[in-house]
mmCIF file of the N, C-alpha and C atoms, coordinates in Angstrom:
data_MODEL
# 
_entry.id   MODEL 
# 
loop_
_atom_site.group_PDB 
_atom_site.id 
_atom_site.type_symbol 
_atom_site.label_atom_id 
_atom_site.label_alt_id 
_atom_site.label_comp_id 
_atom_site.label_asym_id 
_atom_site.label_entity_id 
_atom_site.label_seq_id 
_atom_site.pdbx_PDB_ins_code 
_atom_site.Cartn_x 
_atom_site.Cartn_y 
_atom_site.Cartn_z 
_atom_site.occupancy 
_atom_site.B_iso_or_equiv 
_atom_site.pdbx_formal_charge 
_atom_site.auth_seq_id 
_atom_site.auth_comp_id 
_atom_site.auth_asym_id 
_atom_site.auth_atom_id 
_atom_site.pdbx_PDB_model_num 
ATOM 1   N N  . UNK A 1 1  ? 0.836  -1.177 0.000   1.00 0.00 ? 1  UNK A N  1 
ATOM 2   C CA . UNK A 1 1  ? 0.000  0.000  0.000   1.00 0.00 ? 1  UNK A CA 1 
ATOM 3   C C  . UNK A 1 1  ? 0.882  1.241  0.000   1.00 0.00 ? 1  UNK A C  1 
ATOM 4   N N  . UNK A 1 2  ? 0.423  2.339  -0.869  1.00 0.00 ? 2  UNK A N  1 
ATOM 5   C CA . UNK A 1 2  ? 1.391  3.321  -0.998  1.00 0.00 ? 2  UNK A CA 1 
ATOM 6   C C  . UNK A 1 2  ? 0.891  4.303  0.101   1.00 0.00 ? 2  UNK A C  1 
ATOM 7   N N  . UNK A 1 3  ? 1.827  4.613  1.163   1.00 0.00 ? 3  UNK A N  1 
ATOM 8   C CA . UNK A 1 3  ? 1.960  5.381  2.012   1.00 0.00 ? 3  UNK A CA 1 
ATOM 9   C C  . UNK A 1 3  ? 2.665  6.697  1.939   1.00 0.00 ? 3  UNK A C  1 
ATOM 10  N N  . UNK A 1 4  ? 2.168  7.971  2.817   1.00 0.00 ? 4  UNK A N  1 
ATOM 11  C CA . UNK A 1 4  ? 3.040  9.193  2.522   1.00 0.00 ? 4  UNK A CA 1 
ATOM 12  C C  . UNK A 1 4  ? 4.713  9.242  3.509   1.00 0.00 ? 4  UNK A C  1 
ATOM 13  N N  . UNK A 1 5  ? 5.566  9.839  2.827   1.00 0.00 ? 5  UNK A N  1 
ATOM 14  C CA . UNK A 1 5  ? 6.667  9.915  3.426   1.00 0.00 ? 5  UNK A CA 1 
ATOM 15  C C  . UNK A 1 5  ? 7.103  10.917 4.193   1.00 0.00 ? 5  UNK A C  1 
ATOM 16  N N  . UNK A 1 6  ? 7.735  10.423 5.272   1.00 0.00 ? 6  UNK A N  1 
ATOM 17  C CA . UNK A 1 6  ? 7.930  11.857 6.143   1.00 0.00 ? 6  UNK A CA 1 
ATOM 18  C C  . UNK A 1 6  ? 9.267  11.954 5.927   1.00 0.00 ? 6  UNK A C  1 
ATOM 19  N N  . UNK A 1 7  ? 9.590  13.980 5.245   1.00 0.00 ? 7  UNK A N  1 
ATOM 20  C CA . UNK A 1 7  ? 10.786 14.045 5.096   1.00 0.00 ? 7  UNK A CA 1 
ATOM 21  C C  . UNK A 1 7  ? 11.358 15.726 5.903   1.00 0.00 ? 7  UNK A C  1 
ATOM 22  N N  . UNK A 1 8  ? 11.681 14.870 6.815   1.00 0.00 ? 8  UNK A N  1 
ATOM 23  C CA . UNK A 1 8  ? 11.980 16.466 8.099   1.00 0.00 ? 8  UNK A CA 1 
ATOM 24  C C  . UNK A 1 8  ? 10.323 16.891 8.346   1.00 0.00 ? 8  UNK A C  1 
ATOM 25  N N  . UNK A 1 9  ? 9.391  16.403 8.788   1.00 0.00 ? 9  UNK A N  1 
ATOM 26  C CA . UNK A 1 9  ? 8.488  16.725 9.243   1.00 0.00 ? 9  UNK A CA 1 
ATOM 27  C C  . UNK A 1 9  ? 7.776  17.248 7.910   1.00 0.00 ? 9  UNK A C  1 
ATOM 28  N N  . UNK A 1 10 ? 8.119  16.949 6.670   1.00 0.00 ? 10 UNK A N  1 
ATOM 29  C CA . UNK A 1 10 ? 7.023  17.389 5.497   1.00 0.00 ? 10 UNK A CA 1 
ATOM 30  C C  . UNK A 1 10 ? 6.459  15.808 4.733   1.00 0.00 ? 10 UNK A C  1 
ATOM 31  N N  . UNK A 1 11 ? 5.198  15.761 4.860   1.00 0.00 ? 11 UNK A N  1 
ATOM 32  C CA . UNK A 1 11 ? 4.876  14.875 4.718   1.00 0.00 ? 11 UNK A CA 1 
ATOM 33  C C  . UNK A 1 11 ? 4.674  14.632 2.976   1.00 0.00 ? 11 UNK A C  1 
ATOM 34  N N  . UNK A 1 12 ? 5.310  14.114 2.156   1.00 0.00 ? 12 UNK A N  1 
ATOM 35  C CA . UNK A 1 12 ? 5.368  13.770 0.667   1.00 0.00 ? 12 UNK A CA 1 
ATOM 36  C C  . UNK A 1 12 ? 4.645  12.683 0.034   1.00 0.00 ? 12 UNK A C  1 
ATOM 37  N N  . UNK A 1 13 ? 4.127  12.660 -0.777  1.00 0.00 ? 13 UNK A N  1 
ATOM 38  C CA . UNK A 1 13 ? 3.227  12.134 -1.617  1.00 0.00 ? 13 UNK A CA 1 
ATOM 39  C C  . UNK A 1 13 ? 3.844  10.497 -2.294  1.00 0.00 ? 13 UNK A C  1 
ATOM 40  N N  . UNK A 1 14 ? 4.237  9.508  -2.452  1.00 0.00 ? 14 UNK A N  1 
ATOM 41  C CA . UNK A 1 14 ? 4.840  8.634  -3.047  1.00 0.00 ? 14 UNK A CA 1 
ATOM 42  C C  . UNK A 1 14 ? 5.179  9.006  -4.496  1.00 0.00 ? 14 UNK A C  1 
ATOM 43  N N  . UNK A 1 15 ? 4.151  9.401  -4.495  1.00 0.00 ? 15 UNK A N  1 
ATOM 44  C CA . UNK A 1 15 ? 4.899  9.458  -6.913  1.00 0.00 ? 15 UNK A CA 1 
ATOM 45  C C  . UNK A 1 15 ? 6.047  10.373 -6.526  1.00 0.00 ? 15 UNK A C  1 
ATOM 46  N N  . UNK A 1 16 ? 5.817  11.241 -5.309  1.00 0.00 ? 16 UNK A N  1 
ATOM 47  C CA . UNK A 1 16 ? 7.613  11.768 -5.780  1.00 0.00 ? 16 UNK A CA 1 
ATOM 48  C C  . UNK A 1 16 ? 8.543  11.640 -5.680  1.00 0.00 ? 16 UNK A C  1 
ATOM 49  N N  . UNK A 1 17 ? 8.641  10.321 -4.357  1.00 0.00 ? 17 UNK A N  1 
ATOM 50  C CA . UNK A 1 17 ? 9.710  9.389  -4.214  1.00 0.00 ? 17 UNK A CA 1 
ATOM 51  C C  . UNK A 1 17 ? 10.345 8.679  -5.295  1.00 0.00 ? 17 UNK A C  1 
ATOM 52  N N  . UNK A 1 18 ? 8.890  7.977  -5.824  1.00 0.00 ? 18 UNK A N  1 
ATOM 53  C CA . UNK A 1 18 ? 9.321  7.342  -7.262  1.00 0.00 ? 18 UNK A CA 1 
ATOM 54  C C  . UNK A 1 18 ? 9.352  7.789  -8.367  1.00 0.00 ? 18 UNK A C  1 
ATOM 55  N N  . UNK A 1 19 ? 9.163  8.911  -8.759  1.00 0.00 ? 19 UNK A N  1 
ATOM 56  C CA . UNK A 1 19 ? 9.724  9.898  -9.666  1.00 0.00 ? 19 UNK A CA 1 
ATOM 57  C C  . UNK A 1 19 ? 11.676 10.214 -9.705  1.00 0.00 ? 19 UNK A C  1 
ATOM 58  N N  . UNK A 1 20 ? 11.516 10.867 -8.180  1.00 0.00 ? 20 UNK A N  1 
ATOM 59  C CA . UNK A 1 20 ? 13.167 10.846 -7.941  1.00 0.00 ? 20 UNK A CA 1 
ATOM 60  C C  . UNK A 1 20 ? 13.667 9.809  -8.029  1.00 0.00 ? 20 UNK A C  1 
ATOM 61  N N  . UNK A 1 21 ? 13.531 8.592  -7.802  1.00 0.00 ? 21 UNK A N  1 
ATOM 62  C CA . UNK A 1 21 ? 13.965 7.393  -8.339  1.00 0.00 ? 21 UNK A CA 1 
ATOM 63  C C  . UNK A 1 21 ? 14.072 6.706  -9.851  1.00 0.00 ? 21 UNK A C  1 
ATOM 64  N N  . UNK A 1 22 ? 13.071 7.259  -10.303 1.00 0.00 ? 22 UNK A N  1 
ATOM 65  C CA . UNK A 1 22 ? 13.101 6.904  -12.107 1.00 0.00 ? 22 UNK A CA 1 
ATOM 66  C C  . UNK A 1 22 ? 13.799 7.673  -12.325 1.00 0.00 ? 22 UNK A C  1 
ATOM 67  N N  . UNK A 1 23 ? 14.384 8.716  -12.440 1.00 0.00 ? 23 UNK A N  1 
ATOM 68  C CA . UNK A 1 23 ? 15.527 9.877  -12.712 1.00 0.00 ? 23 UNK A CA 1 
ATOM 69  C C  . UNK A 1 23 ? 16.799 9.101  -13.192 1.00 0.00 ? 23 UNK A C  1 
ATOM 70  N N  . UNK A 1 24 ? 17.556 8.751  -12.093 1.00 0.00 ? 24 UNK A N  1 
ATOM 71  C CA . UNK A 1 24 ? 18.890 7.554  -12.133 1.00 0.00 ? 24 UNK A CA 1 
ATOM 72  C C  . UNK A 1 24 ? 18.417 6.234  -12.758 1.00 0.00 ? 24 UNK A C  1 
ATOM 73  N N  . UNK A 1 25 ? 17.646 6.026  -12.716 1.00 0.00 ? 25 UNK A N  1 
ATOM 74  C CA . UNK A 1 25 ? 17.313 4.692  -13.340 1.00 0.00 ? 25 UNK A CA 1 
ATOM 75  C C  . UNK A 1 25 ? 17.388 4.933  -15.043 1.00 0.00 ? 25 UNK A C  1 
ATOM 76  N N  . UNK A 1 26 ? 16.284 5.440  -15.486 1.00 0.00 ? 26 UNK A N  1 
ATOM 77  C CA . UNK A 1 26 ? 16.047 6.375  -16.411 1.00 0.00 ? 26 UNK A CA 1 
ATOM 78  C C  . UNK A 1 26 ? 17.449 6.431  -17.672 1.00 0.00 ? 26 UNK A C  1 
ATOM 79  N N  . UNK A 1 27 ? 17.850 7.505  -16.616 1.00 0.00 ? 27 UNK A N  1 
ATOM 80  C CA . UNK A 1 27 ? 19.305 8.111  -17.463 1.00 0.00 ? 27 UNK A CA 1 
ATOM 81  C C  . UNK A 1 27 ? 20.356 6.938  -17.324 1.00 0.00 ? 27 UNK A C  1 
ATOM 82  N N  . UNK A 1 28 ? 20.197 6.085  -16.464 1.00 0.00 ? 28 UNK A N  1 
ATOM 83  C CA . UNK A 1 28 ? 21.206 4.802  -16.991 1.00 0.00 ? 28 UNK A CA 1 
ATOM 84  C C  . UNK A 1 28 ? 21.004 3.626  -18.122 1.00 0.00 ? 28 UNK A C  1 
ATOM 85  N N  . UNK A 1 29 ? 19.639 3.636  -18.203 1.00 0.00 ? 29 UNK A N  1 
ATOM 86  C CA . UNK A 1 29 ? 19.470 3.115  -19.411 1.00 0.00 ? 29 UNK A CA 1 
ATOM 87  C C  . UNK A 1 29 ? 19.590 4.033  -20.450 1.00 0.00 ? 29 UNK A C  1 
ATOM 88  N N  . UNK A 1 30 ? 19.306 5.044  -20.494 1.00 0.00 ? 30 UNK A N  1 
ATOM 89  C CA . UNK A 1 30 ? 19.830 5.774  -21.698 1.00 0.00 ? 30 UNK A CA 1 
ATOM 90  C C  . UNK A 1 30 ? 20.653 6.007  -22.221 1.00 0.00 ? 30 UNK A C  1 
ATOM 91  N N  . UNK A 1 31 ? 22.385 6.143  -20.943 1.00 0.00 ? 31 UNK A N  1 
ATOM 92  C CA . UNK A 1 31 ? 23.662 5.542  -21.323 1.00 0.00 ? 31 UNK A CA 1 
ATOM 93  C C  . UNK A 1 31 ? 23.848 4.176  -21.841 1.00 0.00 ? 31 UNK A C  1 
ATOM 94  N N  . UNK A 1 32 ? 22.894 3.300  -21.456 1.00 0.00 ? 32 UNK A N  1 
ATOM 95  C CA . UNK A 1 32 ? 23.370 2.119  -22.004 1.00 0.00 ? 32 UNK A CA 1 
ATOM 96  C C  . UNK A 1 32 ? 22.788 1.713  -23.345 1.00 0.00 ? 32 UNK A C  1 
ATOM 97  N N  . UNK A 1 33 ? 21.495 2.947  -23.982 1.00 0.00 ? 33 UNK A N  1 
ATOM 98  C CA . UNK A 1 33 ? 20.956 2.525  -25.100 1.00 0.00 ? 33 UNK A CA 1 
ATOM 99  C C  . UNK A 1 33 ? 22.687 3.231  -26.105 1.00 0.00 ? 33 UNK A C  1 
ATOM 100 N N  . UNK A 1 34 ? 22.587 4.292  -26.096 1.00 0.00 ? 34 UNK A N  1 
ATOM 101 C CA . UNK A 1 34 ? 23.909 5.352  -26.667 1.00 0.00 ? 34 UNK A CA 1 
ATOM 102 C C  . UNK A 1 34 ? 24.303 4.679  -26.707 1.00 0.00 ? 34 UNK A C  1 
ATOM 103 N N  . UNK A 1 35 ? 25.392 3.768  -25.421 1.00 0.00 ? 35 UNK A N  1 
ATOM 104 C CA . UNK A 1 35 ? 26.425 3.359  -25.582 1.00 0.00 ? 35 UNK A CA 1 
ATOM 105 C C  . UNK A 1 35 ? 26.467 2.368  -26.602 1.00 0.00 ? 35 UNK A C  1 
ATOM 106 N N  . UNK A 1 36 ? 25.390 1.503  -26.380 1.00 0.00 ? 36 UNK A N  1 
ATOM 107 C CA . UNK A 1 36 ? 24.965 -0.073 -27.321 1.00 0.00 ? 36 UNK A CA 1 
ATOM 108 C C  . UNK A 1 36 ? 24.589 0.973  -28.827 1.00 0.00 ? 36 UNK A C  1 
ATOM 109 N N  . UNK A 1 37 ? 24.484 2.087  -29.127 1.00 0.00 ? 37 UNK A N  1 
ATOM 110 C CA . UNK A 1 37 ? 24.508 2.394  -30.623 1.00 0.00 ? 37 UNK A CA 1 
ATOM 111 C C  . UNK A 1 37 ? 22.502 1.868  -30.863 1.00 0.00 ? 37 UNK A C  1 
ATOM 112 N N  . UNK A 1 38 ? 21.697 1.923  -29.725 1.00 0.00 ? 38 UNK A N  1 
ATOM 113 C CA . UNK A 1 38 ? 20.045 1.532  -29.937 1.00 0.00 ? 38 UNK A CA 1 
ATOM 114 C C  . UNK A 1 38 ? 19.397 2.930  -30.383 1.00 0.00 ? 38 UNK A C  1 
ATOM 115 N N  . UNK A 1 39 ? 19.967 3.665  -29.813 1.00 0.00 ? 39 UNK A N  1 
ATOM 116 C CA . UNK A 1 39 ? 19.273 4.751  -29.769 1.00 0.00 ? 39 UNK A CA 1 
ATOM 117 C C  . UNK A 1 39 ? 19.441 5.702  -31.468 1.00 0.00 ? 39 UNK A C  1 
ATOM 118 N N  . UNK A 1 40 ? 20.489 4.816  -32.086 1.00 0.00 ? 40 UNK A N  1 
ATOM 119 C CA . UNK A 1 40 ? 20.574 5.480  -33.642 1.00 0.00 ? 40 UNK A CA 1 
ATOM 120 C C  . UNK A 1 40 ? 19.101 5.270  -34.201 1.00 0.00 ? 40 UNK A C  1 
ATOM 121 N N  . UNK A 1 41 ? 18.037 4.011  -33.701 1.00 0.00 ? 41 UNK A N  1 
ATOM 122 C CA . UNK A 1 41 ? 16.991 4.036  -34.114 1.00 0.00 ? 41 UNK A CA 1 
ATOM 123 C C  . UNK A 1 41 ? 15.593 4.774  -34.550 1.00 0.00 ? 41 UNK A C  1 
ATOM 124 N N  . UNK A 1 42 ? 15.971 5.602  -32.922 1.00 0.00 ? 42 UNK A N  1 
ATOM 125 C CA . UNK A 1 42 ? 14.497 6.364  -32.705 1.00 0.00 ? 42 UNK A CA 1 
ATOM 126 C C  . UNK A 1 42 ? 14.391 7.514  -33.867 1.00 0.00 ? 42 UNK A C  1 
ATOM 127 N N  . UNK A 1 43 ? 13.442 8.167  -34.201 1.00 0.00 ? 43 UNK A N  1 
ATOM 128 C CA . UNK A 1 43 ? 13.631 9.245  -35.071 1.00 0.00 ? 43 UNK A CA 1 
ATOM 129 C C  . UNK A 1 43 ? 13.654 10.685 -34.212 1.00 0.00 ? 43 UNK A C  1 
ATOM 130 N N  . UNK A 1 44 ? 12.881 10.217 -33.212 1.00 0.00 ? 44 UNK A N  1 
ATOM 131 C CA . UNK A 1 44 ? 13.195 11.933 -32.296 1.00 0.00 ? 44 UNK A CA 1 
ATOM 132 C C  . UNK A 1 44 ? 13.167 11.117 -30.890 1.00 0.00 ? 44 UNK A C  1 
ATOM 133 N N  . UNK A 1 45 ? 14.155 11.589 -30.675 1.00 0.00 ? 45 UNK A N  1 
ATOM 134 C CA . UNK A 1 45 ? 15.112 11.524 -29.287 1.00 0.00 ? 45 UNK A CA 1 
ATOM 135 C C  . UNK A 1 45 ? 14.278 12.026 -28.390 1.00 0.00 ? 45 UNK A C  1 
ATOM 136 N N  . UNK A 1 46 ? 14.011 12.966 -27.670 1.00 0.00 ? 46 UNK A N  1 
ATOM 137 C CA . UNK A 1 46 ? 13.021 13.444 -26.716 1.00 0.00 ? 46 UNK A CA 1 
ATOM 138 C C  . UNK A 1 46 ? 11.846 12.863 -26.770 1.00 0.00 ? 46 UNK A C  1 
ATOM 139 N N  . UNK A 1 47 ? 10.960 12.728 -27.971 1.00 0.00 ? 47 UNK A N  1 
ATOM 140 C CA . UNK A 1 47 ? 9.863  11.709 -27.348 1.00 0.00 ? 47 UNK A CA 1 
ATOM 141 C C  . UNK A 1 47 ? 10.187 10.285 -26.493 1.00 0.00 ? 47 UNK A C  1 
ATOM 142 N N  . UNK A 1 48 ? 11.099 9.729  -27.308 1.00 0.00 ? 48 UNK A N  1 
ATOM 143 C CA . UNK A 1 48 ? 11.834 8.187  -26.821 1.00 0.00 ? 48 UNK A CA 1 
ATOM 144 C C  . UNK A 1 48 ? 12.114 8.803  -25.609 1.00 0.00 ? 48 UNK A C  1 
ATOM 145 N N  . UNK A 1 49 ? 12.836 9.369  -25.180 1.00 0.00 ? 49 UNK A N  1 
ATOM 146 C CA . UNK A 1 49 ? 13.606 9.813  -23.509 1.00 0.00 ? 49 UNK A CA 1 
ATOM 147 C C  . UNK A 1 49 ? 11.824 10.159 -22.561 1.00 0.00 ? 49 UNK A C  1 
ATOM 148 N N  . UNK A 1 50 ? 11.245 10.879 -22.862 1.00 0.00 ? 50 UNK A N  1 
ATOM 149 C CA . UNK A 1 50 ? 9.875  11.105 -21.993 1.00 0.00 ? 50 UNK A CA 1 
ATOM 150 C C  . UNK A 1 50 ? 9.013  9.572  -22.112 1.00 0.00 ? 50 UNK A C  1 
ATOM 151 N N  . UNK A 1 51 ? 8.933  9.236  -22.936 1.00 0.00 ? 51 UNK A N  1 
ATOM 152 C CA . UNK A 1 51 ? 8.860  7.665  -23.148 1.00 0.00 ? 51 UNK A CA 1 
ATOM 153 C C  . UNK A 1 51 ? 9.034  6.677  -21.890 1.00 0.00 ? 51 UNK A C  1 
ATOM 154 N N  . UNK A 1 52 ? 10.402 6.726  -22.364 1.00 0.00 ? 52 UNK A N  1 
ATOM 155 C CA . UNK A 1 52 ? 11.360 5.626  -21.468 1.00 0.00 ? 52 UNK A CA 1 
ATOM 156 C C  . UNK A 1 52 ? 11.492 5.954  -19.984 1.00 0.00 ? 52 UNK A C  1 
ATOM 157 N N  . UNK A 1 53 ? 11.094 7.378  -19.613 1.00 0.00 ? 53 UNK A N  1 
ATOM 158 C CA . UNK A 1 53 ? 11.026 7.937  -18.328 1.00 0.00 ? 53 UNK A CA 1 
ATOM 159 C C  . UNK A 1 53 ? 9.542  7.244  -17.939 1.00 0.00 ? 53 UNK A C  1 
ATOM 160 N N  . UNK A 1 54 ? 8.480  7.547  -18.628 1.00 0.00 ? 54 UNK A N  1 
ATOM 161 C CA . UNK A 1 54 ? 7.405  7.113  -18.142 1.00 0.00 ? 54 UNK A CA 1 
ATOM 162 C C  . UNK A 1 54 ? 7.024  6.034  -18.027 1.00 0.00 ? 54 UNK A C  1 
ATOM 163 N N  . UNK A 1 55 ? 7.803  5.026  -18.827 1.00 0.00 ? 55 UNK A N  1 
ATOM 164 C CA . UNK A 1 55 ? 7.859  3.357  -18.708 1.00 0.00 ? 55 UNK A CA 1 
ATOM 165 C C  . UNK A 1 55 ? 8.423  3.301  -16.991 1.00 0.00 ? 55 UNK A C  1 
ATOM 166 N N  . UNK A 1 56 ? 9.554  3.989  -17.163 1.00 0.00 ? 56 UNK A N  1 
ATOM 167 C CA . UNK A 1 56 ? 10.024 3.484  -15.653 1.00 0.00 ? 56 UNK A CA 1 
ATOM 168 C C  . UNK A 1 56 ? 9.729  3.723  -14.682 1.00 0.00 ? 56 UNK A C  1 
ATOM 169 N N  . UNK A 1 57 ? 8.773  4.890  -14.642 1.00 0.00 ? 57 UNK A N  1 
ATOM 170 C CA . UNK A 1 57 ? 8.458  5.389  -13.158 1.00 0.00 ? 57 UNK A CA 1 
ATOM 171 C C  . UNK A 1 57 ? 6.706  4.155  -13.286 1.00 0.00 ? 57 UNK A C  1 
ATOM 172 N N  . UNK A 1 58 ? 6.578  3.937  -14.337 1.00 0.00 ? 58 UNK A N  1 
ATOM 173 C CA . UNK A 1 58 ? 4.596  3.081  -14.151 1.00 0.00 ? 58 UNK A CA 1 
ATOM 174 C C  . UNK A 1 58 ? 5.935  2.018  -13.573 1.00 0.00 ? 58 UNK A C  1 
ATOM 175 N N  . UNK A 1 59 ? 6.809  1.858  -13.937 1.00 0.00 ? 59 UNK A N  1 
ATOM 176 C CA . UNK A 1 59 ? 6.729  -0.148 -13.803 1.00 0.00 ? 59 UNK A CA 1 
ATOM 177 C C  . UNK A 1 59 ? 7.597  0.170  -12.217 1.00 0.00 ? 59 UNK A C  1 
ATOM 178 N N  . UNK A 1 60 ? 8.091  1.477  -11.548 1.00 0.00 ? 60 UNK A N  1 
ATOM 179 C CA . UNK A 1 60 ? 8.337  1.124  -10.119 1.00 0.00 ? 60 UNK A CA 1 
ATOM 180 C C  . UNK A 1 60 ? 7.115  1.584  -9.385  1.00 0.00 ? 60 UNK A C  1 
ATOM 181 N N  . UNK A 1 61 ? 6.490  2.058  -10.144 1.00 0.00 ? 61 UNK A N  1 
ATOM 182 C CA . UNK A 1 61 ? 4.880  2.204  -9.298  1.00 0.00 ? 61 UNK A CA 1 
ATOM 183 C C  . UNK A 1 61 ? 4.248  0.823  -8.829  1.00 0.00 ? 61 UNK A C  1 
ATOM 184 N N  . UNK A 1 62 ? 4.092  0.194  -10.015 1.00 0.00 ? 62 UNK A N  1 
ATOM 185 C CA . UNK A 1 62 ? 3.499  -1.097 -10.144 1.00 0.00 ? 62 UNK A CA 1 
ATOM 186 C C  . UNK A 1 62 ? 4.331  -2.369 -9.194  1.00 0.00 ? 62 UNK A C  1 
ATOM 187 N N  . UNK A 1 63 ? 5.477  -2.375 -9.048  1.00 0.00 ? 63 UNK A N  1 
ATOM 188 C CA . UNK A 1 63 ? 6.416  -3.491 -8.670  1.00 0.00 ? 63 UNK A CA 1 
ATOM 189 C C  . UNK A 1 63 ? 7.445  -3.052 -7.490  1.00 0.00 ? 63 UNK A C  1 
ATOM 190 N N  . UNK A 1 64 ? 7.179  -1.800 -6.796  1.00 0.00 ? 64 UNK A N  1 
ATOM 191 C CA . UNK A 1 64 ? 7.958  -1.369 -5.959  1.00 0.00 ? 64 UNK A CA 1 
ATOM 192 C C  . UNK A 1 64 ? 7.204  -1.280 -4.503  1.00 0.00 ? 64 UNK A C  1 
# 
């Protein structure tokens, strides 16, 4: 059950825990698409990146 977080006495919402968490997650797969030469695929880069951000923050919503 998603519960609120207490941070110094401010009580925070969960999506923004797991937001700040898809961040690093996120941008490491994106080094590793670059690096692997995947990302020559997409035709526009910023949709794919808001994309791939929003894949990751549903699937630590869902499984975290």
């Amino acid at each position: 059950m998603l519960t609120e977080f207490n941070l110094f006495g401010v009580f925070m919402a969960p999506i923004v825990v797991y937001a700040l968490v898809a961040l690093p997650v996120t941008m490491f797969i994106r080094f590793l698409l670059w690096w692997s030469g995947i990302m020559r695929w997409f035709w526009h880069f910023a949709l794919f990146e808001v994309a791939l951000y929003t894949c990751v923050l549903c699937l630590l919503i869902l499984y975290v």
